[in-house]
ZAMARGU-4260 file (C-alpha; in steps of 0.2 Angstrom, whole numbers, plus 5000, padded with zeros to 4 digits):
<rodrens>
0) 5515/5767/5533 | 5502/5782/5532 | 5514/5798/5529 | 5500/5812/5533 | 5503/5832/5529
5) 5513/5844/5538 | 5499/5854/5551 | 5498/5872/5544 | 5508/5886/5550 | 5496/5891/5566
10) 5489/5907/5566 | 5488/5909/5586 | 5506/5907/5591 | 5504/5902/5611 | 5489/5890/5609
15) 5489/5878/5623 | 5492/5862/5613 | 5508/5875/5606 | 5514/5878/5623 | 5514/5860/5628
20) 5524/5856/5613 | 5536/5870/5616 | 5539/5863/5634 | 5541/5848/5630 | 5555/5853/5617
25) 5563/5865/5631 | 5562/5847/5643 | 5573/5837/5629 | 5585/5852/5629 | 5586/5854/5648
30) 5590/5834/5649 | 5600/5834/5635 | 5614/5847/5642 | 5611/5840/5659 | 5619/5824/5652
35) 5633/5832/5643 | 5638/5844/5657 | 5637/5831/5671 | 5655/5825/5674 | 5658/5845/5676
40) 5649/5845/5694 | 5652/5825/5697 | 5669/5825/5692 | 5679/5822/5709 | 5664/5806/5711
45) 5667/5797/5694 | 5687/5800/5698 | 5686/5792/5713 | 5673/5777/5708 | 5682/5773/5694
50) 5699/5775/5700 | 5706/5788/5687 | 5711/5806/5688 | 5702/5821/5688 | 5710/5827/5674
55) 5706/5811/5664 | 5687/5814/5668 | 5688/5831/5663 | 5691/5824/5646 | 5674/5816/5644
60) 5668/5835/5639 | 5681/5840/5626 | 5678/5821/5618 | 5660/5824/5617 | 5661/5841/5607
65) 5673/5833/5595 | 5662/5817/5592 | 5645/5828/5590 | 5656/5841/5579 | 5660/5829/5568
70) 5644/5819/5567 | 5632/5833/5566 | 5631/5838/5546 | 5633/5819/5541 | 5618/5811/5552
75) 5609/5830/5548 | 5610/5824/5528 | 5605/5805/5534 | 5590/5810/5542 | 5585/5824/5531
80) 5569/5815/5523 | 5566/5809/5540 | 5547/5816/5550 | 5555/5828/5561 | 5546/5819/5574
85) 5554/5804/5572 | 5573/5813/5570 | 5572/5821/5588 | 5563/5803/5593 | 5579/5794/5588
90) 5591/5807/5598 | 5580/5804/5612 | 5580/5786/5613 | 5600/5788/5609 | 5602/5799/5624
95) 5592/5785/5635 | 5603/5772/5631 | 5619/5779/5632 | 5614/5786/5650 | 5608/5768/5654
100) 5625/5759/5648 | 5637/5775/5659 | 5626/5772/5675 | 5632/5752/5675 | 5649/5755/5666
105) 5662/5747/5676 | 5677/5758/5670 | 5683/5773/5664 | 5682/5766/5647 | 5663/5761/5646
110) 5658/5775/5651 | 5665/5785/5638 | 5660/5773/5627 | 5641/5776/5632 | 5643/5796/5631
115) 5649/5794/5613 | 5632/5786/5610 | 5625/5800/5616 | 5637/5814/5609 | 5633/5805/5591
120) 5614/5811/5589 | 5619/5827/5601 | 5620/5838/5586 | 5609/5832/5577 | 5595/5835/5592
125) 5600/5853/5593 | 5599/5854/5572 | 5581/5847/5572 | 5574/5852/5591 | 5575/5874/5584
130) 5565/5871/5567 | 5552/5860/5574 | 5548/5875/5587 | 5549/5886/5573 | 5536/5876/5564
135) 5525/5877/5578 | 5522/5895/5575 | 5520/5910/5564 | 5539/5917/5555 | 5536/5931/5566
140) 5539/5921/5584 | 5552/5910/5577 | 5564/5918/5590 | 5551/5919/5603 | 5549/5899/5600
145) 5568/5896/5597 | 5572/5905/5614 | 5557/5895/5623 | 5566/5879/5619 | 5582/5886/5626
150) 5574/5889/5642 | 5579/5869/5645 | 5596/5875/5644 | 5596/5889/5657 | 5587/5877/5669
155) 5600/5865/5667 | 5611/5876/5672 | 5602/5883/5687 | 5595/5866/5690 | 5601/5851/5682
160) 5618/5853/5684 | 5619/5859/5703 | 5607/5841/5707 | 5616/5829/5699 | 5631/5837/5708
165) 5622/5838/5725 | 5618/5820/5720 | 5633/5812/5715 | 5640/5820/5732 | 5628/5811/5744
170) 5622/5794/5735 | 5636/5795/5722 | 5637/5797/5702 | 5627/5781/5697 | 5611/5786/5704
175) 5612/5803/5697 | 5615/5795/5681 | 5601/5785/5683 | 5590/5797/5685 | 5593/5804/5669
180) 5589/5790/5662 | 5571/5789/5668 | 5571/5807/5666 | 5576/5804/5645 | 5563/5791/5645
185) 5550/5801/5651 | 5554/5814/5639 | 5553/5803/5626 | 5536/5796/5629 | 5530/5812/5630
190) 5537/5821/5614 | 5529/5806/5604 | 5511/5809/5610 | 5512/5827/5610 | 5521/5833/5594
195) 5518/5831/5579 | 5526/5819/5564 | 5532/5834/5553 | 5535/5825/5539 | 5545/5833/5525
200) 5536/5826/5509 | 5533/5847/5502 | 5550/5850/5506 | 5564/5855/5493 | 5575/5844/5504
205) 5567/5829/5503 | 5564/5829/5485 | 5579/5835/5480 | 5593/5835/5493 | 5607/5840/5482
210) 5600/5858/5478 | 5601/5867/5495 | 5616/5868/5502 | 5621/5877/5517 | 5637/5877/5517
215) 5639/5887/5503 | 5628/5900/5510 | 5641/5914/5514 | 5632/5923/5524 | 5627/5907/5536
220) 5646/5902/5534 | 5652/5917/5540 | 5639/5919/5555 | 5644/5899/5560 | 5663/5904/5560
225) 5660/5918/5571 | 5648/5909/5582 | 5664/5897/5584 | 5677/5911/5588 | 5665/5914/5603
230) 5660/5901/5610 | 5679/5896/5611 | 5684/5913/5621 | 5666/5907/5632 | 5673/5890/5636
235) 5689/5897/5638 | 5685/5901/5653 | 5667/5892/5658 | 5678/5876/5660 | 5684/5883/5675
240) 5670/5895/5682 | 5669/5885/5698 | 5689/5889/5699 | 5686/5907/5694 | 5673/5911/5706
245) 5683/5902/5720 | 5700/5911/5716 | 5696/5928/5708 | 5679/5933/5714 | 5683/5923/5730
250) 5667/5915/5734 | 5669/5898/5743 | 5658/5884/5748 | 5640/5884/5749 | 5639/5903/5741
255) 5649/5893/5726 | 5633/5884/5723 | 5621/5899/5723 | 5632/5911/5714 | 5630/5896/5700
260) 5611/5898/5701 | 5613/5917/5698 | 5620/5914/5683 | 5609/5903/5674 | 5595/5914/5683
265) 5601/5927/5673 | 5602/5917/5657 | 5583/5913/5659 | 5580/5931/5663 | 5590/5937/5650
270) 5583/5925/5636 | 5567/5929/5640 | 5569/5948/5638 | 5576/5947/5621 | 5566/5937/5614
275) 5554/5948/5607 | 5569/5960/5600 | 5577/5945/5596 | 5563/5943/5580 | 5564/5964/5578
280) 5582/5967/5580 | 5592/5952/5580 | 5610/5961/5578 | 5608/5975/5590 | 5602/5960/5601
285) 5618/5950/5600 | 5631/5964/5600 | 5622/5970/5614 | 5626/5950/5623 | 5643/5951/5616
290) 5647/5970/5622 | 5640/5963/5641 | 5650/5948/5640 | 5666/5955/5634 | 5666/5970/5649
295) 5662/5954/5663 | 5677/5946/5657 | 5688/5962/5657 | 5682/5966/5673 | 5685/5947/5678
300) 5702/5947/5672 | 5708/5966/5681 | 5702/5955/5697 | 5714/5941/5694 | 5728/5952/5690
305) 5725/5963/5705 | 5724/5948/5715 | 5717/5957/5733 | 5702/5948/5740 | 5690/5964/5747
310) 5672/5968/5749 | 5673/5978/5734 | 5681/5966/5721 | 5667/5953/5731 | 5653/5962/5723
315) 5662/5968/5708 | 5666/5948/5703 | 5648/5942/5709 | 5642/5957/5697 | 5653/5949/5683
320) 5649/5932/5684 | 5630/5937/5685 | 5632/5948/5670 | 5641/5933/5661 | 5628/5921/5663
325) 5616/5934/5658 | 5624/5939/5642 | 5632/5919/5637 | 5614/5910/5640 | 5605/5922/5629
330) 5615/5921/5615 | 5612/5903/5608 | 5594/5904/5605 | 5598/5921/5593 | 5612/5914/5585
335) 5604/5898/5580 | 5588/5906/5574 | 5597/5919/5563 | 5607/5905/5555 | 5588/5898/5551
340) 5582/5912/5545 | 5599/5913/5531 | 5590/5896/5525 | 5573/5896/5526 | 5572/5880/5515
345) 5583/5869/5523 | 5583/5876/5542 | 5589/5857/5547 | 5604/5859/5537 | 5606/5878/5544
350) 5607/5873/5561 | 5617/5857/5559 | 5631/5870/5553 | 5629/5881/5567 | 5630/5866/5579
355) 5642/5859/5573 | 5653/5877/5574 | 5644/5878/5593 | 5652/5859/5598 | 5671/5863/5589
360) 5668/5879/5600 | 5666/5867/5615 | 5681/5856/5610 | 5693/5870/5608 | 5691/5880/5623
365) 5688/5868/5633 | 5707/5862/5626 | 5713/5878/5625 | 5706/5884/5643 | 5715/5871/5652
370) 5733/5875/5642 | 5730/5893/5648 | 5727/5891/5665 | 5742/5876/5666 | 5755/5890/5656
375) 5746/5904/5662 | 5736/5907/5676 | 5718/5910/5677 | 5721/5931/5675 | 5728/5925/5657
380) 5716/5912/5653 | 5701/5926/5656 | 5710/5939/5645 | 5711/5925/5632 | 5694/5924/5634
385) 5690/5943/5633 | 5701/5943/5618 | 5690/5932/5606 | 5673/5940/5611 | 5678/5956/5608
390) 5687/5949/5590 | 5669/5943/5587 | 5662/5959/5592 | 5672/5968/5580 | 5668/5957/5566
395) 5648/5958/5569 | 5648/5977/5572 | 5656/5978/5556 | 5645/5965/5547 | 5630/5968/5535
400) 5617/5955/5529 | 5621/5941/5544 | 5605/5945/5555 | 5590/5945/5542 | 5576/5951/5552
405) 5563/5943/5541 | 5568/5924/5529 | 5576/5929/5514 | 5563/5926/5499 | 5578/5920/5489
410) 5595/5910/5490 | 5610/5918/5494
</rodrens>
């Protein structure tokens, strides 16, 4: 086999044969969390089809974080010689399967069984499908290119997640399944006639894997820990945000559904005005996310302790959740491109770090979220959120040296 060279770093950032390969890389992401999140809105469905409890299906989330936690740095090392190409290839066609054997499993168990396939090559995705965007461009749009992927994961949110529900509901969870499937197939088709192989043959890496090592990078280290404080106190409480805006912001119904869409609206929206200071500024950027997030669940808390149900605390708690949405969906794409830019040899391994902090994040507030609210009570379980952001916060305003604005020229 022919191994040809990596394609130069392009001088013309927004080419169109760049923005086709961006897109394609924002479509793998938006299928990607589409299938992880897709028991959240079909939950009640698979309960019912495959005779289990609610509860019992609501496990399938926490299980997936912990599989892709742990699998993350290990197939990160395995593949690290690979084409980039072909690494994002192999999640794809994982993630095709896997939907393929959970849309004919007959129990409980298969189906888990296939979203381990699945959760096993999720990390690893999300360790590869950042630096290959990067790559597309010039040093100075890798936030520009790392926030253009994530606009996959805002539209899943705004539109992924609401029409698997809306799917499930009406011709039940096996279809919608399905058609992620095709849709995982499709995606895969098109990202290997449009991106490029990437190889890593020039690559410290892939000569000599032993001698980058991000792990003892303290800078990245200490950004990946604090990355996993907040997207604990997020989960926290985003495992129940259908519950929160139902019984603290009181919205009910079919305004449920679009209150959802505001939110990701205002993740898209967000993302895509701090993308540009996301490359200048990236500190200020993300305090600023964690300063909005931290104030909407304050805000969200006062309202479950208060307890009233009034046109003021109506628009106050829509106001909240929009702000929430806003400030949590922006924040991935920063964070994941300032733990590249700690190592600008090995951003594969970088991000498998930070992924793998992002899915323990998952687990334990999805774990933690629901021990709340049983002990609890939603008011307590949105104060525990509240709490770690702003512990987060604290540390970051504090901190020096975790946002480079440009690649360090040296190891730290």
């Amino acid at each position: 086999m022919i191994i040809v060279e990596s394609p130069p770093i392009p001088t013309a950032p927004w080419t169109p044969r760049v923005t086709t390969a961006l897109a394609v890389l924002a479509a793998a992401a938006f299928v990607y969390v589409t299938a992880e999140i897709m028991p959240v809105g079909a939950l009640p469905a698979i309960a019912a089809d495959l005779h289990v409890s609610e509860g019992t299906v609501g496990t399938l989330l926490a299980s997936y974080a912990l599989v892709a936690a742990v699998a993350t740095v290990p197939l990160v090392r395995w593949t690290a010689a690979w084409p980039r190409r072909r690494a994002l290839l192999f999640t794809l066609l994982s993630l095709t399967v896997s939907q393929l054997i959970s849309a004919l499993a007959p129990t409980f168990a298969v189906l888990a069984l296939g979203r381990v396939l699945c959760s096993l090559t999720h990390g690893l995705m999300w360790s590869v499908i950042a630096p290959i965007a990067v790559r597309l461009v010039p040093p100075s749009h890798a936030a520009r290119a790392t926030a253009a992927v994530y606009v996959g994961t805002g539209l899943a949110l705004v539109v992924g997640n609401p029409l698997t529900a809306a799917m499930s509901e009406v011709w039940g969870w096996r279809l919608a399944v399905g058609a992620i499937t095709v849709a995982a197939l499709a995606v895969t088709v098109a990202a290997r006639f449009t991106l490029p192989a990437m190889p890593l043959t020039q690559s410290p890496v892939a000569t000599r894997p032993g001698r980058v090592r991000p792990h003892r990078n303290r800078g990245l280290v200490t950004l990946s820990v604090l990355t996993l404080v907040g997207v604990t106190g997020h989960f926290i409480s985003y495992t129940f945000i259908v519950v929160i805006i139902r019984d603290v912001v009181g919205v009910r119904g079919p305004h449920l559904a679009w209150l959802l869409a505001a939110y990701g609206i205002a993740g898209l929206t967000a993302m895509a005005l701090l993308a540009r200071p996301g490359d200048r500024r990236p500190k200020a950027a993300i305090v600023g996310c964690l300063s909005a997030l931290a104030f909407a669940f304050v805000v969200l808390a006062a309202l479950g302790f208060d307890g009233r149900h009034t046109l003021g605390t109506l628009f106050t708690g829509v106001a909240a959740i929009i702000l929430w949405g806003a400030a949590a969906t922006a924040m991935p794409p920063l964070l994941q491109s300032a733990a590249m830019r700690h190592c600008p040899d090995d951003p594969d391994g970088a991000s498998g770090l930070y992924v793998a902090a992002f899915q323990v994040g998952i687990m334990a507030g999805s774990l933690g979220g629901g021990l709340f609210y049983q002990h609890g009570g939603l008011p307590v379980m949105i104060t525990a959120s509240a709490a770690l952001i702003l512990a987060a916060l604290s540390c970051l305003v504090v901190s020096r040296g975790l946002f480079p604005a440009r690649p360090p020229t040296s190891e730290k």
